[in-house]
C-alpha positions as a Markdown table, in Angstrom:
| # | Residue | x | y | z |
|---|---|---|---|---|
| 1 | Unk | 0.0 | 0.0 | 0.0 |
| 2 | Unk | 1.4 | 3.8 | -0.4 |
| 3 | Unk | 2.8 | 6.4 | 2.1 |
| 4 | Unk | 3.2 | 3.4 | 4.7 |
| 5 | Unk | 6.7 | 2.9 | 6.1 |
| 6 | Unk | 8.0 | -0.4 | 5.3 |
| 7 | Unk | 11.5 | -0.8 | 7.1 |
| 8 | Unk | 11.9 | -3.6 | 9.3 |
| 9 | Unk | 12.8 | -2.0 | 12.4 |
| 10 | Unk | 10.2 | 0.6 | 12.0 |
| 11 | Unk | 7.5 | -1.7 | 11.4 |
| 12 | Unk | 8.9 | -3.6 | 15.0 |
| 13 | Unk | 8.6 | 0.0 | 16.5 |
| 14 | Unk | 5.0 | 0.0 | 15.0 |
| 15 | Unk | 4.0 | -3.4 | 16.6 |
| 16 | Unk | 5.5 | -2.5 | 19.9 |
| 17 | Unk | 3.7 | 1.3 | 19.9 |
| 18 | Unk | 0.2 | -0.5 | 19.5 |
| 19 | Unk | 0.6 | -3.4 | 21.9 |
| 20 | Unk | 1.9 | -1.2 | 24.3 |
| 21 | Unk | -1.2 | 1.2 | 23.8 |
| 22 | Unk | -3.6 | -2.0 | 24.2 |
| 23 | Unk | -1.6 | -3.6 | 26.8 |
| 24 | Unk | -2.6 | -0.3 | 29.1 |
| 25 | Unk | -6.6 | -0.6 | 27.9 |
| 26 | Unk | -6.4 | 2.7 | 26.2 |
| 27 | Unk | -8.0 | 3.7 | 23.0 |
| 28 | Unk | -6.2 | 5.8 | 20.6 |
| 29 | Unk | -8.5 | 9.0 | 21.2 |
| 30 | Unk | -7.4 | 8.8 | 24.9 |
| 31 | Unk | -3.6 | 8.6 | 23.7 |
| 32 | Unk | -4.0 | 11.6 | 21.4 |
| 33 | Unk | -5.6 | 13.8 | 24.1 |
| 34 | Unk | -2.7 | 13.0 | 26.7 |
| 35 | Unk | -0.6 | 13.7 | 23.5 |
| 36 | Unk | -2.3 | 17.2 | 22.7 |
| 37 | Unk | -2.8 | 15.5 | 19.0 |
| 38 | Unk | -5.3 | 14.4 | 17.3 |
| 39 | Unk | -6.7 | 10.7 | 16.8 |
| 40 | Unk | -5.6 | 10.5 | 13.2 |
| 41 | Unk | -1.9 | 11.3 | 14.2 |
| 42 | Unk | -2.1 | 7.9 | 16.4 |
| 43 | Unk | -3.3 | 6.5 | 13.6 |
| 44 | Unk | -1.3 | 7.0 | 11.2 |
| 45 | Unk | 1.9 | 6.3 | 13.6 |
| 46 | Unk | -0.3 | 2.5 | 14.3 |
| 47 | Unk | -0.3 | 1.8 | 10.6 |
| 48 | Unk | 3.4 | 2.9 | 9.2 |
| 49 | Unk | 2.3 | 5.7 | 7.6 |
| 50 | Unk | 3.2 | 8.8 | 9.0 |
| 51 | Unk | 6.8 | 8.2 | 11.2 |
| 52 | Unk | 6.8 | 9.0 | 15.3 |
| 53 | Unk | 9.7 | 11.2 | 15.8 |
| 54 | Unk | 12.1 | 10.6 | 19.2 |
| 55 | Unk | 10.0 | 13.4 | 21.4 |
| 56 | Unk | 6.9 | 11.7 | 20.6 |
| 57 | Unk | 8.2 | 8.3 | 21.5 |
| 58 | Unk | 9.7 | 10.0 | 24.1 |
| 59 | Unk | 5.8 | 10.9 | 25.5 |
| 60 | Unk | 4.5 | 7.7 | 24.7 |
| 61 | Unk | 7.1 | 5.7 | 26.4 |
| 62 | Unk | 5.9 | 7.4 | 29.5 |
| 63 | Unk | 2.4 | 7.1 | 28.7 |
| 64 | Unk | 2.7 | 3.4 | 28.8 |
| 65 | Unk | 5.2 | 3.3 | 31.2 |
| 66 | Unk | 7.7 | 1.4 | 29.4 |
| 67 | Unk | 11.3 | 2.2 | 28.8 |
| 68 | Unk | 12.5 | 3.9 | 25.5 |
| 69 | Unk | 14.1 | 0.6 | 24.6 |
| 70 | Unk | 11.0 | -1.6 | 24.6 |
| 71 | Unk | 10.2 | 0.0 | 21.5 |
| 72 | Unk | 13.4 | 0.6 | 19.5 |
| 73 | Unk | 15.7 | -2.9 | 20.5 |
């Protein structure tokens, strides 16, 4: 499919990001608000297209109170 992001390590980030955000029970509206963005931007992080940039993951990491390196190793 177009515009998504198809590196390997970006789609591991990907998977992790998302089963991070389930593993804590929250929807993506909810991460978006905490986030100050909107739903779309979580979306588009979730599904490759549009890539999370280190502040972000940064934000997130806290969010779902995992380490940096959950998502990146």
């Amino acid at each position: 499919m177009a515009g998504k992001i198809y590196k390997k390590e970006y789609r591991k980030l990907v998977r992790r990001l998302k089963q991070a955000r389930l593993e804590t029970g929250m929807t993506q509206t909810q991460v978006s608000k905490r986030l100050r963005k909107c739903q779309s931007y979580i979306s588009k992080i979730e599904s490759g297209e549009l890539m999370v940039d280190i502040l972000t993951l940064k934000e997130m990491a806290k969010i779902y109170k995992k380490s940096i390196d959950f998502f990146i190793n």
